[in-house]
C-alpha positions in Angstrom: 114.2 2.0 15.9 110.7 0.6 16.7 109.8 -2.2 18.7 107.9 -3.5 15.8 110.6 -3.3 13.8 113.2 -5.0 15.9 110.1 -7.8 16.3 110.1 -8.0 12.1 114.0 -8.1 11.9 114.0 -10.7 14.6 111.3 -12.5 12.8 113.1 -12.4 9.6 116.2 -13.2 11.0 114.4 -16.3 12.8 113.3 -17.7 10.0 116.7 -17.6 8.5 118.4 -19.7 11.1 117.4 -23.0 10.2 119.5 -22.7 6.8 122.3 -20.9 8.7 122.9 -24.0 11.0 124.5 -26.3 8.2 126.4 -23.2 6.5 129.8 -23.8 7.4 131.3 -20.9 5.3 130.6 -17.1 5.8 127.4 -17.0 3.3 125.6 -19.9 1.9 123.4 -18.7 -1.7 119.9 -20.2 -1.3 116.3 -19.2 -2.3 113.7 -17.9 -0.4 110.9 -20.4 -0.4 108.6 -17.8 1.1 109.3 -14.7 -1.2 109.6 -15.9 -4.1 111.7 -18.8 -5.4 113.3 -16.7 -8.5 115.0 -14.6 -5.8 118.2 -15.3 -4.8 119.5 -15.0 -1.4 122.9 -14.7 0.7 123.2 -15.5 4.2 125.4 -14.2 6.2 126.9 -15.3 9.5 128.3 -13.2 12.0 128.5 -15.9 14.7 132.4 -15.6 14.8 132.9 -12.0 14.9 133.6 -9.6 17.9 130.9 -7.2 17.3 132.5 -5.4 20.4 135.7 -4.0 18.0 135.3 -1.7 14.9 137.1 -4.8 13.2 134.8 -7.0 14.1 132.0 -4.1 12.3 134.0 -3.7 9.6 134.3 -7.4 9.2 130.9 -8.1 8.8 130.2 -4.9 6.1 132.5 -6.4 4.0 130.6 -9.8 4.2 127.3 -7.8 3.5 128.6 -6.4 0.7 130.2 -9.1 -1.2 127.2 -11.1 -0.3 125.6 -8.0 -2.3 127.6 -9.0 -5.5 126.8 -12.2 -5.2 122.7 -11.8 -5.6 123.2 -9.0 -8.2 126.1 -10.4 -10.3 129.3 -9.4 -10.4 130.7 -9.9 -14.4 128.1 -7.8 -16.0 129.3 -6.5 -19.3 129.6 -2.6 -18.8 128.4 -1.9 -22.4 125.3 -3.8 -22.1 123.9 -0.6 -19.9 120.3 -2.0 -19.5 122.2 -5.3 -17.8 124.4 -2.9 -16.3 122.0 -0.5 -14.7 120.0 -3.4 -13.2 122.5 -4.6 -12.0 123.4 -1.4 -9.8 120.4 -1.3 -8.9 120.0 -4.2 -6.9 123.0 -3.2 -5.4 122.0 -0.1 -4.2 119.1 -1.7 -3.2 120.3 -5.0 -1.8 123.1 -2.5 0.3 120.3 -0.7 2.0 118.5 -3.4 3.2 121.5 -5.3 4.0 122.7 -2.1 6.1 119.5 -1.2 7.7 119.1 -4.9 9.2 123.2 -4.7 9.9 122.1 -1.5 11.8 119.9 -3.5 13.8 122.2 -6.3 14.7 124.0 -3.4 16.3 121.0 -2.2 17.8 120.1 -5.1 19.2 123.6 -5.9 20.4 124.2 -3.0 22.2 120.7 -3.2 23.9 121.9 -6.9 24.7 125.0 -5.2 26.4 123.1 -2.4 28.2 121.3 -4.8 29.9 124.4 -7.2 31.1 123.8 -9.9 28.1 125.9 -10.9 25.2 124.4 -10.9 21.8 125.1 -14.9 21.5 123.5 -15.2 25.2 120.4 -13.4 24.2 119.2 -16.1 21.7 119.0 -13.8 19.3 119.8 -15.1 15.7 123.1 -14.7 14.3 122.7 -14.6 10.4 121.5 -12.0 8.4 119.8 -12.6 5.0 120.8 -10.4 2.0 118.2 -10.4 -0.7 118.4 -9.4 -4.7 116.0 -7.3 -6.5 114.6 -8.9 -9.3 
């Protein structure tokens, strides 16, 4: 992973946190004000997990991917197949960036480690924002 890519997810993630601060459940659905407002988003914290276990991991996949469902819609009729394929295809989309920026968190985490830090301790942000394609 670049440097300038760690900067952008770090930036993005930044910019995130002041939402995340008053979320008191695992995602919070807002919109983007700087996007576009039509977009719906899902944050989703990771604050309370033990990124050191696989549980921990596995813990926050699942909470990227229902946050996935949750921007792309989850009760779409399966015989309406234009709804349908839009739909999966937000997912599909919404998934990879949602795992590329998980990817990072464990990037950045195990960087945090490498260098005798915790990823709370390094002031990194602790929310990751899962977006829908519309």
């Amino acid at each position: 992973m670049s440097r300038n890519s760690m900067i952008a997810a770090a930036i993005l993630a930044g910019a995130t946190l002041g939402f995340a601060a008053s979320a008191v459940a695992d995602e919070v659905v807002v919109k983007n004000p700087v996007i576009d407002p039509s977009v719906p988003r899902v944050l989703v914290r990771y604050d309370d997990l033990n990124l050191e276990t696989q549980a921990g991991r596995d813990h926050l996949t699942t909470r990227l991917d229902s946050a996935v469902r949750t921007v792309c819609g989850k009760n779409v009729d399966v015989r309406d197949l234009d709804e349908f394929a839009s739909m999966m295809g937000c997912r599909d989309d919404s998934s990879q960036r949602a795992y590329a920026a998980r990817d990072q968190v464990f990037a950045q985490y195990l960087a945090a480690r490498a260098q005798g830090q915790t990823l709370a301790a390094s002031a990194m942000p602790q929310t990751l924002a899962v977006f829908a394609r519309r």
